[in-house]
C-alpha positions in Angstrom: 27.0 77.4 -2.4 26.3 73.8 -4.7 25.7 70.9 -3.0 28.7 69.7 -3.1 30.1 72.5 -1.0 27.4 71.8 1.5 28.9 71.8 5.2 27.7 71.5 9.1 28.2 74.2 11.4 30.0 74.0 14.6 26.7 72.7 16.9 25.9 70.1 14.3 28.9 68.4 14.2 30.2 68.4 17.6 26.1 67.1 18.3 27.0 64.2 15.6 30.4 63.5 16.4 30.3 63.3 20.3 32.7 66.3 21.4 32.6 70.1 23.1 32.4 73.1 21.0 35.3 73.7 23.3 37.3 71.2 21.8 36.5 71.6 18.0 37.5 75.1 18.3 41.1 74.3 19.6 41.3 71.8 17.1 40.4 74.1 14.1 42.8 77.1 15.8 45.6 74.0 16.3 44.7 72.7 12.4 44.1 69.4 13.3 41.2 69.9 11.5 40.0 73.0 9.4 36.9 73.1 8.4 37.6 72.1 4.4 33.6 74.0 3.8 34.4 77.2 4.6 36.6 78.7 7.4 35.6 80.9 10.2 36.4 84.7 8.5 36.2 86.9 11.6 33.4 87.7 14.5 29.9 86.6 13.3 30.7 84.1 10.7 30.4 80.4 11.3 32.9 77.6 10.0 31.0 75.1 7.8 32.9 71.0 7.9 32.2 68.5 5.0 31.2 65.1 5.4 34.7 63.9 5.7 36.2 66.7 8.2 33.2 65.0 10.6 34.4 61.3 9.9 38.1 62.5 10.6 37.0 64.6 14.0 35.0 61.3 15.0 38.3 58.8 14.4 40.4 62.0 16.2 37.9 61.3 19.1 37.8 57.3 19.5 41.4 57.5 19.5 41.7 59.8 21.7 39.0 58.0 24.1 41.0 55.3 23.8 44.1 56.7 25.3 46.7 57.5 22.6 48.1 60.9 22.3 46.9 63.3 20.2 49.7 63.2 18.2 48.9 59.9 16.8 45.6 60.9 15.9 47.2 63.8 14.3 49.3 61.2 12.1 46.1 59.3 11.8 44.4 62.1 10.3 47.1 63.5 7.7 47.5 59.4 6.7 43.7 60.0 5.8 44.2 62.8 3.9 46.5 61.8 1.3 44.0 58.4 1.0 41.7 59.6 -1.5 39.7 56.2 -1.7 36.4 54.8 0.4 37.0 55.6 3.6 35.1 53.1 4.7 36.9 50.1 3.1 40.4 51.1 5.5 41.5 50.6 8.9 43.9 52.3 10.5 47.0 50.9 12.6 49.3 52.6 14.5 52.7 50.6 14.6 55.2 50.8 17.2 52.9 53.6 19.1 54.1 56.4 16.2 53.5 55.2 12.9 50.5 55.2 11.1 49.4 52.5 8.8 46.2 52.4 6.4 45.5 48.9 5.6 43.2 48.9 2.6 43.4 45.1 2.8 42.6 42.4 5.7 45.8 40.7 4.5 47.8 44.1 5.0 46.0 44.2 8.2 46.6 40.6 9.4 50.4 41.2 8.3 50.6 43.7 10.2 49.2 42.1 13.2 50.9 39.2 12.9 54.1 40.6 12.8 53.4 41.6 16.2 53.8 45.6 15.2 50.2 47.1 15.4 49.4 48.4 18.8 46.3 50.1 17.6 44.0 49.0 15.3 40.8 51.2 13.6 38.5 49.9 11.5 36.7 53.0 9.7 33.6 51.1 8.3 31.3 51.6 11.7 32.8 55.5 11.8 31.6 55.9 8.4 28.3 54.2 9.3 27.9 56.3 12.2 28.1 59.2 10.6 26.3 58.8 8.0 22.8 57.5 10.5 23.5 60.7 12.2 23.3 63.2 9.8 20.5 61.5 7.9 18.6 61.2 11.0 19.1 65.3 12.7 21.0 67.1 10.4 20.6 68.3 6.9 24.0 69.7 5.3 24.0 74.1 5.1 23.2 74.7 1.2 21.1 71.6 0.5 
């Protein structure tokens, strides 16, 4: 494994991103998110998540602790995905209560708002922040 195939296991992340085991089990059997590391391969072995599987389980769980439905984290997420950029620099905003925005810019953003059609708005920058204090502080990455 190279460093840059270096994943958390299953304790780690739910310890950094604030949920059950319970729940990042169901979410890895439902594919909301698979762990892009390395996948669970039968009894014994563990599922290793990257960096940015645990930024994507941590916006799953603020929107989710903020009451909308798991589908539109699920939206949220796949939006995510297909954004290959800084993560960081993006918020996300749910329009109408089903679509998913990402708004690279504060003007896309404020359009968006002002047009009256985001009901939910993310800002990723503090996620990303988040994260990243609480793997440097407790976890080292498997294969570093």
């Amino acid at each position: 494994m190279t460093s840059s195939e270096a994943g958390y296991r299953g304790p780690q992340v739910c310890k950094i991103v604030g949920i059950s085991y319970r729940q990042l089990d169901y979410w890895a059997r439902t594919d909301l998110v698979r762990p892009s590391v390395m996948d669970a391969n039968g009894s014994g072995t563990q599922r290793l998540y990257s960096w940015r599987d645990l930024v994507e389980l941590r916006v799953i769980k603020q929107m989710l602790d903020a009451g909308l439905a798991l589908q539109s984290a699920r939206k949220a997420v796949e939006s995510l995905r297909k954004f290959g950029k800084d993560l960081a620099s993006v918020r996300i905003v749910i329009e109408g209560g089903s679509r998913v925005v990402i708004a690279e810019t504060e003007e896309e953003w404020l359009d968006l708002m002002r047009d009256g059609q985001g009901v939910f708005s993310f800002n990723l920058a503090p996620v990303v922040h988040e994260i990243q204090d609480a793997v440097q502080l407790s976890f080292p990455a498997v294969g570093q």
